[in-house]
MARDRENMI-440924 format. One record per residue: residue number from 0; residue in one letter; chain; x, y, z of N, C-alpha, C in turn. Coordinates in steps of 0.001 Angstrom, whole numbers. Layout:
BEGIN
[NUM, "A", "A", [X, Y, Z], [X, Y, Z], [X, Y, Z]]
...
//
This chain:
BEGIN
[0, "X", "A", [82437, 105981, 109945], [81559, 105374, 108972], [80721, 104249, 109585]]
[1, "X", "A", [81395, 103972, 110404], [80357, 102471, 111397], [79477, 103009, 111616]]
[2, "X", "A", [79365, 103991, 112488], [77793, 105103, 113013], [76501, 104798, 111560]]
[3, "X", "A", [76780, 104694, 110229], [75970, 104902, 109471], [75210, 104004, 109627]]
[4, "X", "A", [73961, 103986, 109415], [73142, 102858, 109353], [73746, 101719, 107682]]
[5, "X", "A", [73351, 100689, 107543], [73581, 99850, 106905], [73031, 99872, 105474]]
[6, "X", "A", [72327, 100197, 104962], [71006, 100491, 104266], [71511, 101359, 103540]]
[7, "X", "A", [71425, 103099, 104480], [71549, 104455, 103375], [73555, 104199, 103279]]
[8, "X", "A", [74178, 103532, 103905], [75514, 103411, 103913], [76442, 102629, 102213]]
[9, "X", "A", [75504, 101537, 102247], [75340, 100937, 100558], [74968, 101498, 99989]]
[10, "X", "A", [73846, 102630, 100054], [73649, 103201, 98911], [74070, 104456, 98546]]
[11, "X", "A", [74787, 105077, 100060], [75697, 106339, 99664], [77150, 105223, 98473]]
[12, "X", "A", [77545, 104485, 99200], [78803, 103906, 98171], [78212, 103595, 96932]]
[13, "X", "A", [77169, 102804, 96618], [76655, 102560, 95228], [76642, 103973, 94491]]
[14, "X", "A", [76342, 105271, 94890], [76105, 106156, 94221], [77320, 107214, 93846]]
[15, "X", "A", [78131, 106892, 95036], [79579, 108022, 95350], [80705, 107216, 95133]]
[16, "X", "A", [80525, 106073, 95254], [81971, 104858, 95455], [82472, 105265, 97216]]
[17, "X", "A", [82798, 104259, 97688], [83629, 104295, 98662], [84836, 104749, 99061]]
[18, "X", "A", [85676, 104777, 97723], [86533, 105207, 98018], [86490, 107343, 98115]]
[19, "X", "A", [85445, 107399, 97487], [85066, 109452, 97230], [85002, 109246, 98726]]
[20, "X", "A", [83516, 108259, 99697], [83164, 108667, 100852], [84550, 109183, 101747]]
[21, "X", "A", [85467, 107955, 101743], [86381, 107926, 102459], [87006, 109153, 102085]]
[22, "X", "A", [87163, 109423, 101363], [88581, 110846, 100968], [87656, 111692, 101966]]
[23, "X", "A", [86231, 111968, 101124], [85783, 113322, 102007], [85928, 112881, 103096]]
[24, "X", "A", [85673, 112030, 104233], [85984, 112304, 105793], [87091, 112372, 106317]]
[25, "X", "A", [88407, 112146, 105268], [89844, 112253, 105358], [90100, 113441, 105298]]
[26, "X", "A", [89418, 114275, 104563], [89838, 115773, 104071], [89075, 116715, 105376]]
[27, "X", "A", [88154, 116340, 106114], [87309, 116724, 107004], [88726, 116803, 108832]]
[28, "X", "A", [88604, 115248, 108823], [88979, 114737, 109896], [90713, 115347, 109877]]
[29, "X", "A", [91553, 115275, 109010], [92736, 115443, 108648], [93242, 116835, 108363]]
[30, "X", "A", [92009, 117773, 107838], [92427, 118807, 107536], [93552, 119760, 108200]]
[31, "X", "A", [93590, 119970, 109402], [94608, 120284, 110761], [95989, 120074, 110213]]
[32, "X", "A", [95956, 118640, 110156], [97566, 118430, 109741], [98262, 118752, 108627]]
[33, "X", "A", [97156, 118672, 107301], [97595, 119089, 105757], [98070, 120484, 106109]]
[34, "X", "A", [97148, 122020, 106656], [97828, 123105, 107082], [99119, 123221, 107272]]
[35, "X", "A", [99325, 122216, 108395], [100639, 122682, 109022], [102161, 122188, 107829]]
[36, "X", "A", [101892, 120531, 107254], [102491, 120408, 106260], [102490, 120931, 105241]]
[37, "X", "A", [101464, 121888, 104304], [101814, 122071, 103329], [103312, 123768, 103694]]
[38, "X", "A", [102659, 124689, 105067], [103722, 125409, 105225], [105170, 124695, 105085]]
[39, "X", "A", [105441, 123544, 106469], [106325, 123190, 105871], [107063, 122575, 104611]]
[40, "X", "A", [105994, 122380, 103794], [106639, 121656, 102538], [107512, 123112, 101474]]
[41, "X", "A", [106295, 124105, 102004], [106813, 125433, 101508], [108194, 125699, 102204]]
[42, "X", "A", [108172, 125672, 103112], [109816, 126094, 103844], [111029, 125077, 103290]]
[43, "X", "A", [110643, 124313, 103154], [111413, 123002, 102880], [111930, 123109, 100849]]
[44, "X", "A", [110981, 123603, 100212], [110903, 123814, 99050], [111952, 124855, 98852]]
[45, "X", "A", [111770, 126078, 99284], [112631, 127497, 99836], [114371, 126963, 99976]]
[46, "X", "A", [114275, 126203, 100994], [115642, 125774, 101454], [116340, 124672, 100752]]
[47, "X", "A", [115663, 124175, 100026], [116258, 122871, 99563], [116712, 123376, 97813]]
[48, "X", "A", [115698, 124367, 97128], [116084, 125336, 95824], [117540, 126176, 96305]]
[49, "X", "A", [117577, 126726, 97332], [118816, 127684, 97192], [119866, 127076, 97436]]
[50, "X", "A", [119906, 125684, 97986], [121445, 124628, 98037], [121141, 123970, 96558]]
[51, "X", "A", [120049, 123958, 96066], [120503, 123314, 94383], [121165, 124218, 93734]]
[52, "X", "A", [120614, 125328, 94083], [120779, 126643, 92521], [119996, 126396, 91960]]
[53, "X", "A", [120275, 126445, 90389], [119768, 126148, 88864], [118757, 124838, 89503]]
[54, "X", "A", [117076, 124762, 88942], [116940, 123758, 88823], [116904, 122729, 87986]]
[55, "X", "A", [117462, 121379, 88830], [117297, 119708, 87676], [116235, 119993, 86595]]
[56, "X", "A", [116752, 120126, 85336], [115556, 120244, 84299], [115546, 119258, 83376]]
[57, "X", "A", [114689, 118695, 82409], [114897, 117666, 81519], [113606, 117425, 81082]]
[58, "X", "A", [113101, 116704, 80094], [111741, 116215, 79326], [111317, 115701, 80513]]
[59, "X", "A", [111978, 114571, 81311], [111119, 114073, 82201], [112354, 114493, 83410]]
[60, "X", "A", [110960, 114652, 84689], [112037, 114295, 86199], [111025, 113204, 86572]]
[61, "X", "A", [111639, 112626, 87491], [111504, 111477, 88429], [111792, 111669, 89576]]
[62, "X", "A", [110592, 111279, 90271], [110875, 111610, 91917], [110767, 110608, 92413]]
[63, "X", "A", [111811, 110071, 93421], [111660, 109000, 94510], [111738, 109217, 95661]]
[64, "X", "A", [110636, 109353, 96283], [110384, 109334, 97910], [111208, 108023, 98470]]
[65, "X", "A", [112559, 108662, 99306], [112767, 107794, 100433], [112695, 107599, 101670]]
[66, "X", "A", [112815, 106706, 102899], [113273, 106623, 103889], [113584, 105436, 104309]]
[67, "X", "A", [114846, 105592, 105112], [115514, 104314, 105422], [115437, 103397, 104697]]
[68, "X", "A", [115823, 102904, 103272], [115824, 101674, 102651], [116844, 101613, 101995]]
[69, "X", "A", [118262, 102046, 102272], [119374, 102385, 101318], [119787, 101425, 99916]]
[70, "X", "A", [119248, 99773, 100622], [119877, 99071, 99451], [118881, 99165, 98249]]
[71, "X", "A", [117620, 98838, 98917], [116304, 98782, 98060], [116295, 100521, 97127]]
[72, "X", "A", [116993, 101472, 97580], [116692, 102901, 97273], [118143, 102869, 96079]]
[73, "X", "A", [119002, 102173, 96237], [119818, 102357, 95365], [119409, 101547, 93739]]
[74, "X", "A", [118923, 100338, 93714], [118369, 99582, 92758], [117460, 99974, 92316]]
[75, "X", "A", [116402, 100935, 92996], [115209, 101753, 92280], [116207, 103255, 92037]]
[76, "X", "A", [117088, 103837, 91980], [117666, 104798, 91415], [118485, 104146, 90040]]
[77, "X", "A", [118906, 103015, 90466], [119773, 102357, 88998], [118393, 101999, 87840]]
[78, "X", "A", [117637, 101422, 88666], [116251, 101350, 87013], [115830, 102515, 86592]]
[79, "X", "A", [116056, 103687, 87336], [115766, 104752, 86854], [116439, 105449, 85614]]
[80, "X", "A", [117704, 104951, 86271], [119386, 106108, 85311], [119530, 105171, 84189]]
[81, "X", "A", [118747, 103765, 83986], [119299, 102862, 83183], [117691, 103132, 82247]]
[82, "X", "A", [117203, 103835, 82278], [115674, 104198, 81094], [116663, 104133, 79794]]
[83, "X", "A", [115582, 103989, 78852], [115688, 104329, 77598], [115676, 105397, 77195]]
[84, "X", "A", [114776, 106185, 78011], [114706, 107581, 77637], [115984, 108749, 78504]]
[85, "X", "A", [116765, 108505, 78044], [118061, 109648, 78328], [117664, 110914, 78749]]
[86, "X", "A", [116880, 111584, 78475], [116572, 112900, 78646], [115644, 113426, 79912]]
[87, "X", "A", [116275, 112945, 80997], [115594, 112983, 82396], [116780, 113195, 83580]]
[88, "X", "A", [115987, 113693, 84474], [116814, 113925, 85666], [115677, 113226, 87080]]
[89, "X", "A", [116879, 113014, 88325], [116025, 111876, 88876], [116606, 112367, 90092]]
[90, "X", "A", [115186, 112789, 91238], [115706, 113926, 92225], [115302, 112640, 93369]]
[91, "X", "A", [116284, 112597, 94112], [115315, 111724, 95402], [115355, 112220, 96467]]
[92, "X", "A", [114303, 112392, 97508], [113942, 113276, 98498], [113903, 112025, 99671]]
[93, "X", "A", [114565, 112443, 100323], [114178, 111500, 101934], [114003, 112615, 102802]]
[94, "X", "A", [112468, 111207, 103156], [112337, 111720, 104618], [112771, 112125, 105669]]
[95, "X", "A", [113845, 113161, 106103], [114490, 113663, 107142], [115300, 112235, 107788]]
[96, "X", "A", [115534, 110953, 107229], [116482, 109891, 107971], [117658, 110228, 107135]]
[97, "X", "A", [118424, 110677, 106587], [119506, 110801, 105786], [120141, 110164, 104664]]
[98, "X", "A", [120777, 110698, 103879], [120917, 109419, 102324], [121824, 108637, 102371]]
[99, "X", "A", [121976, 107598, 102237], [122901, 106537, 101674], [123819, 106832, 100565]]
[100, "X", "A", [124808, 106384, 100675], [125457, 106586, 98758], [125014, 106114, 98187]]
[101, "X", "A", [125099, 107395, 97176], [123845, 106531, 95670], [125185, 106758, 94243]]
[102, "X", "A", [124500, 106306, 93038], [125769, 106203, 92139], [125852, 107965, 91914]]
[103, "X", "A", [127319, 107877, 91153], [127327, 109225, 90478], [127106, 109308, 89184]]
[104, "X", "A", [125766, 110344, 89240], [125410, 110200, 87573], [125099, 111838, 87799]]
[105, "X", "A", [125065, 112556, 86488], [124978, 113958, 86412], [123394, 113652, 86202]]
[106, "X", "A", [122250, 113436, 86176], [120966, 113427, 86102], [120317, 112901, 87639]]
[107, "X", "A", [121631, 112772, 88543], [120972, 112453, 89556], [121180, 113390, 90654]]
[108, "X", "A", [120256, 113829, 91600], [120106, 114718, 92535], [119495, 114641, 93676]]
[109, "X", "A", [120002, 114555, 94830], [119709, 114158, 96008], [119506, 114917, 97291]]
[110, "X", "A", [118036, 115274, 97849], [118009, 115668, 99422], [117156, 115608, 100256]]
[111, "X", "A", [117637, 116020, 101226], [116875, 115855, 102772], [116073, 116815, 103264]]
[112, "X", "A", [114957, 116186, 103524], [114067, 117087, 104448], [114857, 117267, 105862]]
[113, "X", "A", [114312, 118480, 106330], [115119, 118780, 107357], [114645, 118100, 108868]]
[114, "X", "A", [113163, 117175, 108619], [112491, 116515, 109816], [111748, 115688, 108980]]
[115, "X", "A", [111925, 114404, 109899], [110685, 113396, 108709], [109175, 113321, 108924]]
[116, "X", "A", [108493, 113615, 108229], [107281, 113960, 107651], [106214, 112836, 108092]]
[117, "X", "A", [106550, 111667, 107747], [106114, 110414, 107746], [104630, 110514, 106985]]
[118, "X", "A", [104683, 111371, 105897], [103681, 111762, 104499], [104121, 111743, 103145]]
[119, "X", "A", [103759, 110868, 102228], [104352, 110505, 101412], [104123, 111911, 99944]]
[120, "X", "A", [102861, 111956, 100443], [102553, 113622, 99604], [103622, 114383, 99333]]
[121, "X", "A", [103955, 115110, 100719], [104991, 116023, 101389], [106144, 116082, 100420]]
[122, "X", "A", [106362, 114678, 100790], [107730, 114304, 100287], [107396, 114613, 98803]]
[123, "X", "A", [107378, 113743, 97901], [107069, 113963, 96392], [106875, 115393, 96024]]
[124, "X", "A", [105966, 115752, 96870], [105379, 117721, 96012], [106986, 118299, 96610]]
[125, "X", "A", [107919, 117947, 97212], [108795, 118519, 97103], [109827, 118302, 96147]]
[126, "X", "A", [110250, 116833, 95743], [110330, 116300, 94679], [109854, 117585, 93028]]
[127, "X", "A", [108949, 117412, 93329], [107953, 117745, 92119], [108300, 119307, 91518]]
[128, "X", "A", [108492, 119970, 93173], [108444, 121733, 93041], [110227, 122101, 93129]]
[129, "X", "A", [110960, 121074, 93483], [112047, 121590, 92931], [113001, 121371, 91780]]
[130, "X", "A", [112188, 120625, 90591], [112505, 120272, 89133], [111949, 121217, 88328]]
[131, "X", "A", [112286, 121092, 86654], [111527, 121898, 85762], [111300, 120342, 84820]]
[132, "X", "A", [109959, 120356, 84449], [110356, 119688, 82999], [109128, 119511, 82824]]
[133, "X", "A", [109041, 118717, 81339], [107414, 118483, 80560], [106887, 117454, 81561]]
[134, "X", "A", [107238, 116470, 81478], [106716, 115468, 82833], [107349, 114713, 83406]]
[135, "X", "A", [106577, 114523, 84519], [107051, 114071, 85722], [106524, 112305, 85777]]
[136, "X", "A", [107202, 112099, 86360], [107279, 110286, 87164], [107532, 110201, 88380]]
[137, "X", "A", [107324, 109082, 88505], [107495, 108742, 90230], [107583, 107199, 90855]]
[138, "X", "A", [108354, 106711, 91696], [109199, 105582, 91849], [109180, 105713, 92950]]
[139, "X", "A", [108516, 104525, 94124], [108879, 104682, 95241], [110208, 103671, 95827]]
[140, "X", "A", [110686, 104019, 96922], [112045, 103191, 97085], [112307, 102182, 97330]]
[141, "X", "A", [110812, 100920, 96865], [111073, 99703, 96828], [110670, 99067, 95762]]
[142, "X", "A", [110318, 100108, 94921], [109480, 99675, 93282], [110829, 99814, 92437]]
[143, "X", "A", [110768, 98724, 91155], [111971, 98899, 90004], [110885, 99320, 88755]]
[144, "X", "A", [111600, 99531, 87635], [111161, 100193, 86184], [111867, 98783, 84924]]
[145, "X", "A", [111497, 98367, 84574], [111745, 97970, 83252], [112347, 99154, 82556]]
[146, "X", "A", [113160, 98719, 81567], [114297, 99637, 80709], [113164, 100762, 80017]]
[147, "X", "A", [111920, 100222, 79776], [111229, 101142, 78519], [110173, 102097, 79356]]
[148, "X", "A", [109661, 101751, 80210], [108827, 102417, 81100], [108546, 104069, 80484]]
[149, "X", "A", [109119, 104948, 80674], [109520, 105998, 80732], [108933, 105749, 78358]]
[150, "X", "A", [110102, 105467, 78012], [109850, 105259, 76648], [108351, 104976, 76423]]
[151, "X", "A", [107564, 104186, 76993], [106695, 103596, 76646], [105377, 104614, 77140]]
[152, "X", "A", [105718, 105337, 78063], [104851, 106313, 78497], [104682, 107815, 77460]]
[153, "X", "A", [106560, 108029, 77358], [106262, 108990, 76306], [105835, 108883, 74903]]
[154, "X", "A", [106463, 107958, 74628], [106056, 107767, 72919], [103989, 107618, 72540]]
[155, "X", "A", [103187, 107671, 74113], [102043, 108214, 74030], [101581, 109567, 74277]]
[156, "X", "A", [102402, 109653, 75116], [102019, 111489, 76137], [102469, 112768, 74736]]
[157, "X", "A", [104009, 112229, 73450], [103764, 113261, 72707], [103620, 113444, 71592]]
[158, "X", "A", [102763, 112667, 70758], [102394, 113167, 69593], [101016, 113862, 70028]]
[159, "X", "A", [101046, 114480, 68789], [100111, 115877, 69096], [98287, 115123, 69575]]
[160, "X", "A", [97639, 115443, 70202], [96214, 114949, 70231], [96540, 114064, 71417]]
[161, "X", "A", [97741, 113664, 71962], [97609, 112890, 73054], [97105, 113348, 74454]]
[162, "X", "A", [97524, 111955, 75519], [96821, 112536, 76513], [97476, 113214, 77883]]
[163, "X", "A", [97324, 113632, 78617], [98537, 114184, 79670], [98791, 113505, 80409]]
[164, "X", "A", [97858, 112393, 80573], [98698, 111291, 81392], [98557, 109690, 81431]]
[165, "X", "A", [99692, 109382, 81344], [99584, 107488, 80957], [99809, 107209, 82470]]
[166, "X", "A", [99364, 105783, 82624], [99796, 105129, 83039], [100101, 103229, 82990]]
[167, "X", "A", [100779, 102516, 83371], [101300, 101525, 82854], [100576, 99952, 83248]]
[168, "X", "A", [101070, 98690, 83037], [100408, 97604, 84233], [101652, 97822, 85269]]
[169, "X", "A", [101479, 97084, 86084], [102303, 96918, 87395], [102013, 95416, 87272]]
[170, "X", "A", [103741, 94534, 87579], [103338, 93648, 87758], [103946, 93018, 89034]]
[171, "X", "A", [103177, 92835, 90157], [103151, 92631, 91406], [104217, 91342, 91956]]
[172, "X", "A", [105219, 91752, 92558], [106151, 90136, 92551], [106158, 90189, 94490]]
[173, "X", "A", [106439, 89451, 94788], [106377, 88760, 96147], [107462, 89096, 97069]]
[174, "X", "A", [107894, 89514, 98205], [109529, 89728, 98540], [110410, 88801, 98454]]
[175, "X", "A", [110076, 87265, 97896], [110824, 86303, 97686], [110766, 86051, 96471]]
[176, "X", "A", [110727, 87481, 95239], [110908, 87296, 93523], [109867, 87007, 92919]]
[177, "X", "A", [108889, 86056, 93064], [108527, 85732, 92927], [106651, 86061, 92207]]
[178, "X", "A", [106624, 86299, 91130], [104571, 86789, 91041], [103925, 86559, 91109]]
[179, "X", "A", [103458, 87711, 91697], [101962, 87452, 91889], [100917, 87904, 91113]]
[180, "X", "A", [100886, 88663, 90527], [99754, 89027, 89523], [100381, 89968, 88761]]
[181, "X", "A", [99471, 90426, 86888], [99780, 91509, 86687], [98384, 92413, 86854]]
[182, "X", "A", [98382, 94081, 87560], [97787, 94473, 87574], [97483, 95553, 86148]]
[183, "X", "A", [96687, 95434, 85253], [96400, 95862, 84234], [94792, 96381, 83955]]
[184, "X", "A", [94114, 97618, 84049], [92881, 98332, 84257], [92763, 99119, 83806]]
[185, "X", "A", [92281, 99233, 82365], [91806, 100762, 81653], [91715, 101651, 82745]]
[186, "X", "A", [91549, 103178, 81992], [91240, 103929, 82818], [89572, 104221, 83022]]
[187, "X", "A", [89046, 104502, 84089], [87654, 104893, 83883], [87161, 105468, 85272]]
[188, "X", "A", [87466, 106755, 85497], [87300, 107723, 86753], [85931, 107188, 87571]]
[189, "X", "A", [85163, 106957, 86518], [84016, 106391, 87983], [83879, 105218, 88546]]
[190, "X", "A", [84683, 104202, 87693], [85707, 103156, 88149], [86028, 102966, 89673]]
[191, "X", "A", [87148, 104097, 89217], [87684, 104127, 90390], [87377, 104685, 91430]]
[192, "X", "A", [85952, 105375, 91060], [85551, 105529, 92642], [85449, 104118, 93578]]
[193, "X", "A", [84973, 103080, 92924], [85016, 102100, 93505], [85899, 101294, 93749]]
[194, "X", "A", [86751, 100925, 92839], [88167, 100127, 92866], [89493, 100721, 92994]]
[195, "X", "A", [90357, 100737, 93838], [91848, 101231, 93995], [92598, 100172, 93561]]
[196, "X", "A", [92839, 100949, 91463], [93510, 100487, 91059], [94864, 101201, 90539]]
[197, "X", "A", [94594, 102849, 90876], [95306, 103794, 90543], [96540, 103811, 91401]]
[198, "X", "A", [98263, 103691, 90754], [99276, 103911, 91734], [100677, 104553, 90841]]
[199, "X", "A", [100525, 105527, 91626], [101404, 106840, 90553], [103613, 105821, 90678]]
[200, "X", "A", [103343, 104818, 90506], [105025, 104219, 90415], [104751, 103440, 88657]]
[201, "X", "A", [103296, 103654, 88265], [103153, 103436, 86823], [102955, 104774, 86198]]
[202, "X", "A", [102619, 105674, 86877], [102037, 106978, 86378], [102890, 108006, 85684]]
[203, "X", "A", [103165, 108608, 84913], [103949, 109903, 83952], [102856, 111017, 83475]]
[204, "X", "A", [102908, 112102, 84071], [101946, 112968, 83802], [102897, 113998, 83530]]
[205, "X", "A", [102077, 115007, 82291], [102381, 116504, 81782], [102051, 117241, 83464]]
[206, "X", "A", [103140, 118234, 83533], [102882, 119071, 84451], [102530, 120455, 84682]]
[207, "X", "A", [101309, 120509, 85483], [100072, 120967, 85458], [100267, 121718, 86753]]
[208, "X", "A", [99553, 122704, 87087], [98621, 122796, 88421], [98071, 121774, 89168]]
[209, "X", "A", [97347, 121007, 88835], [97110, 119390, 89136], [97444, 118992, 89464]]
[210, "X", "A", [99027, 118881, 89220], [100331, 117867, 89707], [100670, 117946, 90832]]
[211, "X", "A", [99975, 117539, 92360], [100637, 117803, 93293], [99655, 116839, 94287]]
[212, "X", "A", [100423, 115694, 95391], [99913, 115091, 96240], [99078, 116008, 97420]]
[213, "X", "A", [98119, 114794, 97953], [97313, 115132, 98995], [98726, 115188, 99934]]
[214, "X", "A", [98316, 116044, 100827], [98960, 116306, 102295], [98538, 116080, 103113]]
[215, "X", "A", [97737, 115203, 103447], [96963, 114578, 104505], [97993, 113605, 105157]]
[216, "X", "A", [98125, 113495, 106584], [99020, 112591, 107038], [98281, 111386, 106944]]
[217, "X", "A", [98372, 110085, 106262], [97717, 108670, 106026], [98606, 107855, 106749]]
[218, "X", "A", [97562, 107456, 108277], [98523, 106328, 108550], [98402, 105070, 107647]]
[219, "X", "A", [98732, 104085, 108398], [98369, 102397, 107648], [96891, 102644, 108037]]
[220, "X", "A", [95907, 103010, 108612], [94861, 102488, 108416], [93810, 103705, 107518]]
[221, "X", "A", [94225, 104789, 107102], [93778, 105776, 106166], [93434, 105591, 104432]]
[222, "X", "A", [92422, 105122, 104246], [91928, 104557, 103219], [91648, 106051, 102682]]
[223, "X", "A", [91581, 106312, 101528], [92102, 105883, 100040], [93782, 106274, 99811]]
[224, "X", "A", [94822, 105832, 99400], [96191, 106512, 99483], [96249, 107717, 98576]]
[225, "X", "A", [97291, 108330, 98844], [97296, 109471, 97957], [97724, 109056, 96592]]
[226, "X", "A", [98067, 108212, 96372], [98174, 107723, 94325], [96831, 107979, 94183]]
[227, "X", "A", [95693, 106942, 94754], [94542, 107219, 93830], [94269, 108721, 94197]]
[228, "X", "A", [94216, 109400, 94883], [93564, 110525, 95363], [94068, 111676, 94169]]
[229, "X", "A", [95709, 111527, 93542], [96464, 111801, 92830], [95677, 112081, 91287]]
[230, "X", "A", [95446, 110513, 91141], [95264, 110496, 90087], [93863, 110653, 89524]]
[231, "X", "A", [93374, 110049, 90264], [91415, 110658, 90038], [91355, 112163, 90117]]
[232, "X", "A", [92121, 112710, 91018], [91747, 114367, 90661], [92210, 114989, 89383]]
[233, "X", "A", [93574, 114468, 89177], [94357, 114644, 87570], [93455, 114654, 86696]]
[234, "X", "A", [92313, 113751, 86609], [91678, 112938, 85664], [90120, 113889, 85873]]
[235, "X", "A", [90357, 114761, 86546], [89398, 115463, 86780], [88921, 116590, 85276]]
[236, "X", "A", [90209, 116863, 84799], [90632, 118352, 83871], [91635, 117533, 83277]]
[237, "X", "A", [92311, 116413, 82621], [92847, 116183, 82120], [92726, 114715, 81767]]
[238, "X", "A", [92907, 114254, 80409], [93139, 112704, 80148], [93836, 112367, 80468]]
[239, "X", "A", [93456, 110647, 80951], [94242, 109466, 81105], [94154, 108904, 80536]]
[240, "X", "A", [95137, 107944, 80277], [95058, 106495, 79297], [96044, 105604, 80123]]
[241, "X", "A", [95786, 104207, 79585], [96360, 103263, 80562], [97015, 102755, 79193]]
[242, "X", "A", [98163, 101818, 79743], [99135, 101520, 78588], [99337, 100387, 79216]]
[243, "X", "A", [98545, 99110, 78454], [98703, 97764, 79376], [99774, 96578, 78987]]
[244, "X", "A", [100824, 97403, 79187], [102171, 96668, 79026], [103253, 96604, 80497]]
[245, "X", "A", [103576, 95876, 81292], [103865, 95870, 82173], [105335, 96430, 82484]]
[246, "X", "A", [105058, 97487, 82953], [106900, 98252, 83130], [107545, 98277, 84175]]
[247, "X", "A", [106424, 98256, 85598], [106682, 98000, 86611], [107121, 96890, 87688]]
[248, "X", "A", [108013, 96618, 88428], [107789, 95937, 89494], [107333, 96055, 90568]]
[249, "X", "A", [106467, 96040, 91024], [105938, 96423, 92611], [106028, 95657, 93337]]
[250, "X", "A", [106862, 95935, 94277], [106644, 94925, 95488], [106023, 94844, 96527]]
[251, "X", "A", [104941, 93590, 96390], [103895, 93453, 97758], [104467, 93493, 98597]]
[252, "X", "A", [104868, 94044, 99740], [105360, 94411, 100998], [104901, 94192, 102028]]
[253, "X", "A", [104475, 93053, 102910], [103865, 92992, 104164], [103796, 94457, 105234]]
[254, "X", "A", [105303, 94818, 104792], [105519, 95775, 106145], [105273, 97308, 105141]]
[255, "X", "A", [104731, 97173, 104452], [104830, 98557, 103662], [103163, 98699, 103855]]
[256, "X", "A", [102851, 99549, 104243], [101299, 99908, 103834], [100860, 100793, 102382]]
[257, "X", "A", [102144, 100716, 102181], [101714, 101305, 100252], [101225, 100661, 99538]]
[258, "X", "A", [101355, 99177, 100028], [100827, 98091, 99026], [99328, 97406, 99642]]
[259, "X", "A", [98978, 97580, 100585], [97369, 97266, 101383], [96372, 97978, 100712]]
[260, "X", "A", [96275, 97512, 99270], [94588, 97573, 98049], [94514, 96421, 97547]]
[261, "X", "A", [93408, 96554, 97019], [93295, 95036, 96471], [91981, 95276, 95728]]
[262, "X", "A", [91078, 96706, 95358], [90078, 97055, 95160], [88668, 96985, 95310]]
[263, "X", "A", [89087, 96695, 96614], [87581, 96283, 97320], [87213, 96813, 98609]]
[264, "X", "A", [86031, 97457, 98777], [85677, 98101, 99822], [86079, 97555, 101151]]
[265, "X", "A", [86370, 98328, 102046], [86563, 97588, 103699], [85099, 97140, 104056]]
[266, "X", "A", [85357, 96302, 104809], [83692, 96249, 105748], [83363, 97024, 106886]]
[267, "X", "A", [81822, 97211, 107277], [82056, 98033, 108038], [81409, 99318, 108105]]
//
């Protein structure tokens, strides 16, 4: 994007948002690697259904992408099993590093990729393809849930005329407890071409065709993440609504690059 001149470069983003530019040269530049992962996500899908059997079914599943964070991965599985809404099952997938003990609860279900991915897509659409249910959630393994989350998402997603997918505020705390902001942003798709405010650990969507992460390998410096990429395409063929009550904890993470947005273009 540096190569562009300065000039038609502002006014491709004024017209496309920055964050569209960026995906398309991600989907260009990256394409190679999505190939090879989505086979394996398929092989991985294959092998990981015939050691479940029957699949985890329920109104809602919940997927939590892990790796290596056992203590942080156990406290985001307990805000999960501790919802209001009872009628869920909660699958967590790690990245090929292996699981920790987690509690024993019959709604909870646990496995391993057979090599780690280091793609957060990957992980989740496997999550995603080996559950059944009306909708899905998602929790990454350093984010917690408030008790109602889940409640507060459905009691919009089902009376009749609603929309297929909510999402919540997030309210941003510090690794020393502490907050920092709440993030709270209607929804508005051309919005977000410009601002990355979209992050699927507030998100509960009806499940669709739709429902499934980019596979693009994103290092830390791969702008736009796959939440927004997620959810702007969702929002493509289906409603959103934002539900600006804060259910989330997110934690700003220095060392996490899940948390490096702030909704503002890079320079450059």
């Amino acid at each position: 994007m540096r190569r562009i001149a300065r000039a038609p470069w502002e006014l491709l983003k004024r017209t496309f948002g920055w964050l569209v530019l960026f995906e398309a040269r991600n989907k260009v530049l990256l394409a190679p690697s999505a190939l090879r992962l989505k086979r394996f996500e398929d092989a991985e899908t294959a092998r990981l259904a015939a050691v479940l059997g029957s699949p985890p079914s329920a109104l809602v599943a919940t997927v939590i992408a892990t790796h290596r964070r056992p203590e942080a991965l156990r406290a985001a599985v307990r805000s999960t099993l501790a919802q209001s809404v009872a009628d869920q099952v909660v699958i967590v997938v790690d990245d090929g590093a292996g699981l920790p003990e987690l509690p024993q609860d019959p709604r909870l279900f646990a496995v391993s990729l057979a090599r780690n991915t280091a793609t957060a897509g990957v992980v989740r659409n496997v999550g995603i393809r080996l559950t059944r249910s009306r909708y899905v959630a998602f929790l990454d393994d350093d984010n917690l849930w408030e008790p109602d989350h889940l409640e507060q998402a459905v009691a919009v997603l089902e009376p009749p005329g609603g929309p297929e997918a909510v999402y919540t505020a997030l309210r941003r705390v510090l690794p020393d407890g502490s907050e920092r902001d709440v993030l709270s942003v209607p929804f508005d798709r051309r919005r977000a071409a410009h601002e990355a405010f979209l992050d699927t650990n507030a998100f509960v969507a009806r499940r669709t065709r739709s429902l499934y992460f980019s596979r693009l390998r994103r290092t830390p410096e791969v702008l736009p993440r796959e939440d927004w990429e997620l959810v702007r395409r969702y929002a493509r063929r289906h409603e959103v609504r934002h539900v600006p009550r804060a259910t989330v904890r997110y934690l700003v993470n220095p060392e996490s690059f899940y948390t490096a947005w702030d909704g503002h273009a890079p320079t450059g």
